[in-house]
C-alpha positions as CSV (number, residue, x, y, z in Angstrom):
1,X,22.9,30.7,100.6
2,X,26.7,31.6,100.6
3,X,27.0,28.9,97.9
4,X,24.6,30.4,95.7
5,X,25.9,33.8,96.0
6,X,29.2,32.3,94.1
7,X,26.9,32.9,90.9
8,X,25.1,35.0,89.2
9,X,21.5,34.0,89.9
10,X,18.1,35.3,89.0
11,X,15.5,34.8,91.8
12,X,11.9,34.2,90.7
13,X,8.9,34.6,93.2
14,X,6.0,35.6,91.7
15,X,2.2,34.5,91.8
16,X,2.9,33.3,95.2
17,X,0.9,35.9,97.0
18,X,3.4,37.2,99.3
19,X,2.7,40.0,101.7
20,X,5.5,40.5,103.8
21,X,9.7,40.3,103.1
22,X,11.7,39.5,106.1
23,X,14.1,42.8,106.3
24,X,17.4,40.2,106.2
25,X,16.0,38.5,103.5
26,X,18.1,39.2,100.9
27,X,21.5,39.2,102.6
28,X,24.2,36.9,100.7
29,X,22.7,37.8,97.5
30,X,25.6,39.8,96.2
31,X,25.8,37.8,92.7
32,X,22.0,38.4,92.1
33,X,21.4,39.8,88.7
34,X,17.6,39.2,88.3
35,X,14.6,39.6,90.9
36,X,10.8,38.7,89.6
37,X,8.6,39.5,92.6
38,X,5.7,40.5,89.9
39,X,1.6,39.1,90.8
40,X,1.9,39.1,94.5
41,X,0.7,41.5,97.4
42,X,3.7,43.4,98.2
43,X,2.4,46.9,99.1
44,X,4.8,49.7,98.1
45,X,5.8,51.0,101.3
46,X,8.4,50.4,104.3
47,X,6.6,47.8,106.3
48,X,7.0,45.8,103.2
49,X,10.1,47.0,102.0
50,X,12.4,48.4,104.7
51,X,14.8,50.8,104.1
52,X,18.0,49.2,103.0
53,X,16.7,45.8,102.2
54,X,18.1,46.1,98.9
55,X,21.9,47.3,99.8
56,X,23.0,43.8,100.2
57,X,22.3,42.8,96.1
58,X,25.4,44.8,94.4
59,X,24.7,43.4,91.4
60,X,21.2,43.5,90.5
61,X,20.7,44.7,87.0
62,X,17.0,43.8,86.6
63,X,14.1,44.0,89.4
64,X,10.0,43.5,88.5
65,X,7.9,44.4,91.3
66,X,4.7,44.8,88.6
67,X,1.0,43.9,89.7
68,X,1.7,44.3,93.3
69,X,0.6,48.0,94.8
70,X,-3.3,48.9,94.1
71,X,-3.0,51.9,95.9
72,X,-3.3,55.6,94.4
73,X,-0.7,58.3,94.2
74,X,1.7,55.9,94.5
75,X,4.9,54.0,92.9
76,X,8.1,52.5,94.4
77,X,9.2,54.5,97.1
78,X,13.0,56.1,95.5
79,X,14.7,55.9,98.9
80,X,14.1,52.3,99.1
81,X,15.6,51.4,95.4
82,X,18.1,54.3,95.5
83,X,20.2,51.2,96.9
84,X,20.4,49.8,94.0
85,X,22.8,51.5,91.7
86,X,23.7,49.1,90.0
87,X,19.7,48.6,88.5
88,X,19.4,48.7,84.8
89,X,15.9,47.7,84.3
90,X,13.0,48.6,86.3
91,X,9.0,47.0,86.1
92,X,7.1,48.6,88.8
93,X,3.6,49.9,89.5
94,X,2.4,53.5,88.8
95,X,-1.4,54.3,89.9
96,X,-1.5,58.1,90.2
97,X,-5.4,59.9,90.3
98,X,-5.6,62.6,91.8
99,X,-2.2,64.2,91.1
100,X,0.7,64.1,88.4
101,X,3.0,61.1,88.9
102,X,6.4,62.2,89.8
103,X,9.3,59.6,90.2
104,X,11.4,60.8,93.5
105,X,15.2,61.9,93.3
106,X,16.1,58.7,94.7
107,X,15.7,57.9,91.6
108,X,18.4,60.1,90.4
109,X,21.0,58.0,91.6
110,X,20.4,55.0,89.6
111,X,22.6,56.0,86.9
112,X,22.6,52.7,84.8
113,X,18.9,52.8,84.8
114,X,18.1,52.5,81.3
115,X,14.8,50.9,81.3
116,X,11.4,51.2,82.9
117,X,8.1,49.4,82.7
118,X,5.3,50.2,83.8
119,X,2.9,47.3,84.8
120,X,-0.3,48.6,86.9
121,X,-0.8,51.6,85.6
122,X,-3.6,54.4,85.9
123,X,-2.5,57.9,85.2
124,X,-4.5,61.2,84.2
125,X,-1.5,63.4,83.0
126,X,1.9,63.2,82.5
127,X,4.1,66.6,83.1
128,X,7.5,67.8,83.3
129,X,8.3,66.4,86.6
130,X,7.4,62.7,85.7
131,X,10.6,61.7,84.5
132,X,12.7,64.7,85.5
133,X,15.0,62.1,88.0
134,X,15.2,59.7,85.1
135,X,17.6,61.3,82.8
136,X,19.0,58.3,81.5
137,X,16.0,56.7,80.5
138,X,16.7,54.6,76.9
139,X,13.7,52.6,77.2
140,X,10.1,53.6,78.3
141,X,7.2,52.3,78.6
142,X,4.1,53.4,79.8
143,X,1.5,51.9,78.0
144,X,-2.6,50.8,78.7
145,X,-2.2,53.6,81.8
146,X,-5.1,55.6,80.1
147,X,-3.4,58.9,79.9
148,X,-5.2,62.0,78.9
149,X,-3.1,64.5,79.0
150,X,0.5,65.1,77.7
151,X,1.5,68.5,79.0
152,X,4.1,70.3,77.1
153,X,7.1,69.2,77.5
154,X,6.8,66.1,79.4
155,X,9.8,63.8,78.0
156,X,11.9,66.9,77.1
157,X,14.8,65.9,79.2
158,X,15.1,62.2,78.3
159,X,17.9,63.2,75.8
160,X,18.8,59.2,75.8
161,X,15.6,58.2,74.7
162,X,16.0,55.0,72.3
163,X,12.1,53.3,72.5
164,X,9.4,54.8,73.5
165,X,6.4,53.3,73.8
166,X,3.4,55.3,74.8
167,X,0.6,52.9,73.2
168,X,-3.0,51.9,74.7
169,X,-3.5,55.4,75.8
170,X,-6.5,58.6,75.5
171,X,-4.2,61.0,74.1
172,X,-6.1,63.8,72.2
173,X,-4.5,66.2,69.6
174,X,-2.6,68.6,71.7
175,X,-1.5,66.3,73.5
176,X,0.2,64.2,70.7
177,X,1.3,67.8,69.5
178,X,2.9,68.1,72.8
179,X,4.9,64.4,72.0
180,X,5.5,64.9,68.5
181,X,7.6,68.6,69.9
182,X,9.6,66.6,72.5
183,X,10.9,63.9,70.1
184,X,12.8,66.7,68.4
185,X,15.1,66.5,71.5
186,X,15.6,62.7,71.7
187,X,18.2,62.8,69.1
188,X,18.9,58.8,69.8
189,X,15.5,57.7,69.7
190,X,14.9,54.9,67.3
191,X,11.5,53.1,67.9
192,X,8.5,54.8,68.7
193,X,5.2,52.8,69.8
194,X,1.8,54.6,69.6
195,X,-0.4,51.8,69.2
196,X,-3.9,52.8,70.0
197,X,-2.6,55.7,71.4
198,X,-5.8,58.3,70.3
199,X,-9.0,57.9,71.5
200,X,-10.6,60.2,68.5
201,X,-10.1,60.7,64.8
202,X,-7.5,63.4,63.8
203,X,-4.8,63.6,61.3
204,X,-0.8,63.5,61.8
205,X,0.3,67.1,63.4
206,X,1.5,69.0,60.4
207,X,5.3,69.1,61.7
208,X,5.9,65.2,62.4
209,X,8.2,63.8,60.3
210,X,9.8,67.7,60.8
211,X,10.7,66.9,64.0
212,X,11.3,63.0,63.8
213,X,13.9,64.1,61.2
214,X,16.0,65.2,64.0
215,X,15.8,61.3,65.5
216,X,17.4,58.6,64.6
217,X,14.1,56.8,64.2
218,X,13.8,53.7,62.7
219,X,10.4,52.0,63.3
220,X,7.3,53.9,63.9
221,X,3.7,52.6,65.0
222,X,0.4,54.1,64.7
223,X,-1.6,51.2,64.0
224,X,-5.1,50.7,66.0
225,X,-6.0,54.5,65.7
226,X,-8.4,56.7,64.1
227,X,-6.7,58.3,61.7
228,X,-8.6,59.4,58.3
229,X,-5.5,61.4,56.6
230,X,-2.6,60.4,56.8
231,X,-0.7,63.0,54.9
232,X,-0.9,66.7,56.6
233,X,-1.1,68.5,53.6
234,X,-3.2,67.6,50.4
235,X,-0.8,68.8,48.0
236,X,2.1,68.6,50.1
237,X,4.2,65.2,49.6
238,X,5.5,64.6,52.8
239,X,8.9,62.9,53.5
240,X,9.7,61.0,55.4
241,X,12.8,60.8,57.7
242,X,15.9,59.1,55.9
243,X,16.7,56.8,58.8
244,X,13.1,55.4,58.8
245,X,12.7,51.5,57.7
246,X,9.6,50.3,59.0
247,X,6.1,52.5,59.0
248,X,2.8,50.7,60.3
249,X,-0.1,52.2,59.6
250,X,-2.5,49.2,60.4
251,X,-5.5,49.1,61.7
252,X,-7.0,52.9,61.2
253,X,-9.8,54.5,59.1
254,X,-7.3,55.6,56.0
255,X,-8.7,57.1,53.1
256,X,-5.7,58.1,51.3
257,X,-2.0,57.4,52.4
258,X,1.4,58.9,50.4
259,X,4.4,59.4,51.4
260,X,8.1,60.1,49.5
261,X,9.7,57.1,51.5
262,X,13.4,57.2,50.6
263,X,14.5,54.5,52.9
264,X,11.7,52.3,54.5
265,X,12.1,49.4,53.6
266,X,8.9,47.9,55.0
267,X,5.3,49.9,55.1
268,X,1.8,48.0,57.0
269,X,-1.4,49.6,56.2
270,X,-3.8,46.8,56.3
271,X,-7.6,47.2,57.4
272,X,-8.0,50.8,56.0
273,X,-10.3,52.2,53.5
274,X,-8.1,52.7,50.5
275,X,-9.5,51.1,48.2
276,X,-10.8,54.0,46.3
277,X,-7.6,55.9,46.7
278,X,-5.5,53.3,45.2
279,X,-7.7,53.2,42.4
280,X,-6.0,55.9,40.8
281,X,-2.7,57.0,43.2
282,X,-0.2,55.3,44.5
283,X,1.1,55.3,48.4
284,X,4.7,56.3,47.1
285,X,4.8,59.2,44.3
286,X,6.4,58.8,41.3
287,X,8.8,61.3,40.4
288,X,10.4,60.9,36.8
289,X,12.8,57.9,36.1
290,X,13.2,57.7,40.4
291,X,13.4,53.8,41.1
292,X,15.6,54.4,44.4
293,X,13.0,53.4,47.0
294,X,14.3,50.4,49.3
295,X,10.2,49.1,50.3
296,X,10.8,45.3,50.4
297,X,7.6,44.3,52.4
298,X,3.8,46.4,51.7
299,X,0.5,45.0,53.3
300,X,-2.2,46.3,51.7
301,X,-4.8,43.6,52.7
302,X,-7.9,44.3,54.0
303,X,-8.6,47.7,52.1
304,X,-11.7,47.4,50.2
305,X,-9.7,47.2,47.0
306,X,-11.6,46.2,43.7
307,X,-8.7,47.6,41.5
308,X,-5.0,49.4,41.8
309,X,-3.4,51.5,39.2
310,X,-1.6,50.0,37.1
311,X,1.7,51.3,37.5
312,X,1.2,51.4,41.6
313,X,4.5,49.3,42.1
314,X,6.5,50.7,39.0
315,X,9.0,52.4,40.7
316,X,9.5,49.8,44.0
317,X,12.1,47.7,42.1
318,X,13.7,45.8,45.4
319,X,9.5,44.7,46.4
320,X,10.3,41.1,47.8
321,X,6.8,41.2,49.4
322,X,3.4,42.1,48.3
323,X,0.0,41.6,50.5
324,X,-3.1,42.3,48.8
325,X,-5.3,39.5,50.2
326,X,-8.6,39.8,51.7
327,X,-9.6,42.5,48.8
328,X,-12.3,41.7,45.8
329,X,-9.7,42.1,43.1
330,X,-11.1,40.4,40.5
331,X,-7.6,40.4,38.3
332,X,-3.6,40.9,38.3
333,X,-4.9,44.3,36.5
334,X,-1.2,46.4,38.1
335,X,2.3,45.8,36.9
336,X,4.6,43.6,38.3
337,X,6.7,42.7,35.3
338,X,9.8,45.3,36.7
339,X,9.6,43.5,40.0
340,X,12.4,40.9,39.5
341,X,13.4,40.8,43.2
342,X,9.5,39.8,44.3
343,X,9.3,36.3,46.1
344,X,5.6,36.6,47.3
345,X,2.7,38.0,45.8
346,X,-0.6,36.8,48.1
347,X,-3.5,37.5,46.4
348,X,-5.5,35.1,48.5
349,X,-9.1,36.1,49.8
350,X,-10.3,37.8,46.7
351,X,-12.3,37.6,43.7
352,X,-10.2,36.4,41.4
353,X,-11.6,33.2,38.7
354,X,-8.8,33.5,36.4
355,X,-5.9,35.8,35.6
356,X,-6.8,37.6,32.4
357,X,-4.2,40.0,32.0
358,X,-1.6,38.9,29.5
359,X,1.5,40.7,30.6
360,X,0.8,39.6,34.2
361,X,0.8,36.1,33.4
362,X,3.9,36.5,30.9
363,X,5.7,38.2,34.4
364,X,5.0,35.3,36.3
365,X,6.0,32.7,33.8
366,X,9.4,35.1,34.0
367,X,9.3,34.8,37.7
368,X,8.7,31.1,37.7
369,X,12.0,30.7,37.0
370,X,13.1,32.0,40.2
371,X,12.6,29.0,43.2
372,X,11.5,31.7,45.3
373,X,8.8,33.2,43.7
374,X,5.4,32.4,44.9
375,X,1.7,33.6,44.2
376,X,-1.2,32.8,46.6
377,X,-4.4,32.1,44.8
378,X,-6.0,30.3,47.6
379,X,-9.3,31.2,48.7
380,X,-10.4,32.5,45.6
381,X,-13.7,31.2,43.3
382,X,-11.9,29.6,40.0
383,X,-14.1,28.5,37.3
384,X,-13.1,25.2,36.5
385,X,-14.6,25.2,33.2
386,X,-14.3,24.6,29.6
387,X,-14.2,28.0,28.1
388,X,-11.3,28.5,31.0
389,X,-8.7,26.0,30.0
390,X,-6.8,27.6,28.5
391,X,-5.7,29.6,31.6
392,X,-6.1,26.5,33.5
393,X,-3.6,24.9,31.2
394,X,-1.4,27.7,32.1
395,X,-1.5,27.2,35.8
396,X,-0.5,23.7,36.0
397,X,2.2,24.4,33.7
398,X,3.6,26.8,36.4
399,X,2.1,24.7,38.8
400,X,5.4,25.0,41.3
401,X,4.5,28.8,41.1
402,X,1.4,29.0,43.2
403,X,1.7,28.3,46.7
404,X,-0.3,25.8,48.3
405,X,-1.8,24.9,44.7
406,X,-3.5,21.7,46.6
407,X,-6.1,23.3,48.3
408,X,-7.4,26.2,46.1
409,X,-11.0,26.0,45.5
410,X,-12.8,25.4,42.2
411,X,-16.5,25.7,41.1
412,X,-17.1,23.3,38.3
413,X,-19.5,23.1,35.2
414,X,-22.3,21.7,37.8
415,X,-21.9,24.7,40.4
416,X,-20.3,22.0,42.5
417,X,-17.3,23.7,44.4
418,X,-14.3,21.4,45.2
419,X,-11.6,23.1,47.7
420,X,-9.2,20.6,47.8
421,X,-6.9,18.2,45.2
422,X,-7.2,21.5,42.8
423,X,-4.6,19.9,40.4
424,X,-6.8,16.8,40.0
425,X,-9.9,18.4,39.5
426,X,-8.4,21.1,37.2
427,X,-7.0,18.1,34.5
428,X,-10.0,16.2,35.0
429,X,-12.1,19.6,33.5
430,X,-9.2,19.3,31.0
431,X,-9.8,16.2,29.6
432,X,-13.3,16.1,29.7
433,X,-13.3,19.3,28.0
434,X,-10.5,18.1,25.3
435,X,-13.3,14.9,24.2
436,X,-16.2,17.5,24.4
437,X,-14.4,19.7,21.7
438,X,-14.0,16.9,19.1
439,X,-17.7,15.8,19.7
440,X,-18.4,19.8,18.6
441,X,-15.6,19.9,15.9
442,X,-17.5,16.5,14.5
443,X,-21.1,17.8,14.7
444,X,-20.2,21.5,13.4
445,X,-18.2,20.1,10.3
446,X,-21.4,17.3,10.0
447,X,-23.6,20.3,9.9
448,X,-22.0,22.6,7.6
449,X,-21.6,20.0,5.1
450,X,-25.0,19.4,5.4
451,X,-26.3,22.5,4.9
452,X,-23.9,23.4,2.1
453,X,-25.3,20.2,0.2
454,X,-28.9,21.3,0.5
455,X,-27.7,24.6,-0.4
456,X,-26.2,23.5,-3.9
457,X,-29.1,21.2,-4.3
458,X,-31.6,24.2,-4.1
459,X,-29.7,26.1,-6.1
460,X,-29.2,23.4,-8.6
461,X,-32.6,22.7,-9.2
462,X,-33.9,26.5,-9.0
463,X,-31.2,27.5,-11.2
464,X,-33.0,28.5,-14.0
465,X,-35.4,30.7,-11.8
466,X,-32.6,31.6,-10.2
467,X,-30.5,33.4,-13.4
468,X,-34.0,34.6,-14.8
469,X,-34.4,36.6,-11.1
470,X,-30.5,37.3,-11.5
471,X,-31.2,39.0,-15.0
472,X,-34.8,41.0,-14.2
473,X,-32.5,42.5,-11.1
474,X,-29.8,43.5,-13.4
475,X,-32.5,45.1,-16.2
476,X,-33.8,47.0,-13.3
477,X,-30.6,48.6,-12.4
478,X,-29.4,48.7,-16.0
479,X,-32.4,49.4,-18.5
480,X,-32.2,52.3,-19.1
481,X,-29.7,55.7,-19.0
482,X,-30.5,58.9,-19.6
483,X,-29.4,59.9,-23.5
484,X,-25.8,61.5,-24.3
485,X,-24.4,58.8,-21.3
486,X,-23.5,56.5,-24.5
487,X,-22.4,56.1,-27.6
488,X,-24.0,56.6,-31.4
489,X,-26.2,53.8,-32.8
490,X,-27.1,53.3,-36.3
491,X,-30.8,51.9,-35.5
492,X,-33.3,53.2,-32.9
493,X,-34.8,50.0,-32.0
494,X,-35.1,46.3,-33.1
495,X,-38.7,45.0,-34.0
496,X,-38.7,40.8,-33.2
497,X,-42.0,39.0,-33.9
498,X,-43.3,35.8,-35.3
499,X,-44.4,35.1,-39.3
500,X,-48.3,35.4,-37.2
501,X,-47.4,38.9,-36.7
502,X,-45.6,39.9,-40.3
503,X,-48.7,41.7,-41.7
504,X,-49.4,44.2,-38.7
505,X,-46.1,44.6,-38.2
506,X,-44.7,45.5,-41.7
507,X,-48.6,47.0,-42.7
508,X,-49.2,49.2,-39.8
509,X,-46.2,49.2,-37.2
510,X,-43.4,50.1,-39.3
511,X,-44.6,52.6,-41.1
512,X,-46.5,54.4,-38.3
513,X,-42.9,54.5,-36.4
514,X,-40.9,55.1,-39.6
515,X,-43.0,58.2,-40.9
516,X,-45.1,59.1,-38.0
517,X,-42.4,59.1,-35.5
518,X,-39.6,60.0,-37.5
519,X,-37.5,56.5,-36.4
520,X,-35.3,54.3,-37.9
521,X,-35.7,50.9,-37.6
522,X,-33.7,47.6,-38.0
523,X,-35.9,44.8,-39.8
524,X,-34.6,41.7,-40.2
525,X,-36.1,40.6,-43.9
526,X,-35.1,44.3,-44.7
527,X,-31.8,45.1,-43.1
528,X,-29.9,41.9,-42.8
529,X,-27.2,40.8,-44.7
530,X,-28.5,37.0,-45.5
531,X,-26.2,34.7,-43.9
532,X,-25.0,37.2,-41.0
């Protein structure tokens, strides 16, 4: 023992089942920094733990005592650990029913005790007098203890406050009210945890980010909740606080999601409801010509997403990362062509058979240029066919673009669908398709000659018939205009007939016209010059 005690040491003894601890058991242990006595059957209480067992470890910084004590109203007694003033980090037991927890001014003299755990936990409330001997708390956390209610100001005094962690809960409204109020006090406080925190649906308290603003708070967590709304005030914008980098939202019942985000730099809303939101709006507002935003990393997947507005991304300009998959986009129909910092677009998990939109192909052929830049296309349905090689031609030209190219899955001409050697099956369709087309080319050019020599022949031999039908068609439209529509003529009409003819026509016809009828008519025994 006294040659272990020239180092610093960390002692491990857990799962062992231990019930008892001899009261000189830790004598000698002066260099000991770390003590794990966590998942054994140490009660919490002085037969266990006698009074000044711990004085002899000066220099323990870290002690876990978790998963021991089952019984209620009760946590480590404070005038056993008072001893230890040197404790930084503290795991212990907390299983208080049927009154409010209260941690003991023993407590009070641990002055470097930075960090608490709670392990076992089962608490109905948490009030004012919780943590009132813990003033120098910087990390807390008191998660799964199925807390109901979060009286007002409850973590007031825990100026220090850095991480808070307050997730697994049954907090309701007021109570999170309560919270949101005393965070306006922990000007330090940089991480806050409330991962399925609520036990009902609600919206954010209408002066969050207010008060958070006051924080120094960099990562905030309210994934695996109910909330529907996510901004307190439909036409209000909110902002959120400029030290804030990294926003999850995952995991909730969103319908609609937007927020002025000046400095986060990384935003997780996957497995909501936004598709129909996203149609048409966009998670950060567009203010004119403002590209400042710093968002590097947004998970939108699982959303219900069919579509996104177009210019969703526009003014993101520093996106390196982009989750869309597990949606039923059926297209690259948003922007991405101002995006020249993205490196990972994952489209995977979708609908997608072919990328139609021009300018977002002509973006990632741009990209492509970049080492970095990667789509992910796997897991969608592509239609390895002939009337899609041209985009298929495309995609093994960029073939280095799209990651894991391999094993993406296509459907061929048969309905057969092949989900590996992609590249392979993709320039097989290619040259099949390239000898199908000159079969076509030959048969359509065989054809049209054909058709235009049986045209010409019919016309050909119908020709006569056909400029007889050609003139009748042109007397019909032409034969006759109503009087004054053209010039003067010398001669009303022109009588043609045979020699057989000559006696009723000069006898009877002419003269009946010429007299009778008052008309002048051109003969051509009578008025032609001979030889004309």
């Amino acid at each position: 023992m006294c040659t272990l005690s020239m180092y610093p040491i960390t002692i491990i003894d857990n799962d062992n089942r231990l019930k008892t601890i001899e009261p000189d058991a830790f004598i000698g242990l002066h260099s000991l920094k770390q003590f794990i006595l966590q998942n054994n059957k140490l009660r919490y209480h002085h037969a266990v733990f006698p009074t000044n067992i711990f004085r002899p470890v000066v220099s323990l910084q870290s002690l876990n005592v978790q998963n021991n004590s089952l019984k209620y109203d009760h946590t480590f007694p404070d005038d056993i650990i008072s001893d230890i003033v040197t404790l930084e980090s503290l795991y212990v037991d907390a299983i208080f029913v049927t009154r409010v927890l209260s941690f003991g001014k023993g407590y009070s003299l641990l002055k470097k005790l930075t960090k608490l755990f709670l392990g076992n936990c089962l608490l109905n409330e948490i009030n004012r007098n919780t943590f009132v001997n813990l003033p120098y708390l910087e990390h807390l956390q008191i998660s799964r203890c199925s807390i109901r209610v979060y009286n007002p100001s409850a973590l007031q005094n825990l100026f220090r406050m850095k991480i808070l962690n307050l997730s697994y809960n049954k907090l309701d409204f007021n109570g999170f009210s309560n919270l949101v109020e005393d965070t306006e006090n922990m000007k330090f406080l940089e991480t806050l945890i409330l991962t399925n925190t609520f036990s009902t649906q609600m919206n954010l308290p209408k002066l969050l980010f207010y008060y958070l603003d006051a924080t120094n708070i960099r990562e905030l967590y309210f994934n695996e909740n109910f909330f529907v709304n996510a901004t307190p005030e439909v036409e209000h914008i909110e902002r959120l606080p400029d030290t804030l980098q990294y926003l999850d939202f995952s995991n909730n019942k969103l319908i609609d999601c937007r927020f002025d985000m000046p400095t986060l730099k990384k935003i997780n809303m996957q497995y909501n409801l936004l598709g129909n939101f996203l149609a048409s709006e966009s998670y950060a507002p567009m203010f004119e010509n403002d590209t400042s935003y710093l968002l590097e990393t947004v998970d939108l997947s699982f959303n219900q997403m069919h579509t996104l507005k177009w210019s969703v991304f526009n003014n993101q300009l520093k996106l390196r990362i982009i989750n869309l998959s597990n949606n039923f986009l059926s297209d690259i129909a948003f922007d991405i062509s101002q995006l020249t910092k993205l490196e990972m677009l994952d489209l995977s998990n979708n609908n997608i058979t072919s990328i139609s939109n021009m300018q977002a192909k002509e973006a990632i052929s741009n990209f492509s240029m970049k080492s970095a830049f990667k789509v992910d296309l796997s897991n969608n349905l592509f239609e390895c066919v002939c009337k899609e090689t041209v985009y298929l031609r495309w995609m093994l030209n960029h073939v280095t673009v799209f990651h894991n190219i391999h094993s993406y899955t296509c459907k061929l001409d048969s309905g057969k669908v092949v989900n590996r050697n992609f590249v392979q099956n993709v320039e097989q369709v290619i040259e099949g398709c390239r000898d199908y087309t000159i079969l076509v080319i030959c048969i359509s050019l065989f054809l049209c000659l054909a058709i235009v020599t049986v045209v010409a022949g019919l016309i050909y031999r119908y020709r006569w018939k056909l400029r007889y039908m050609y003139y009748m068609t042109k007397t019909k439209w032409y034969r006759h205009k109503p009087p004054g529509t053209e010039g003067q003529y010398r001669y009303d009409a022109f009588i043609s007939y045979s020699d057989n003819e000559q006696n009723f026509i000069v006898k009877e016809c002419i003269p009946k016209l010429e007299r009778e009828r008052n008309l002048k008519l051109c003969i051509h025994q009578r008025d032609f010059i001979p030889g004309e």
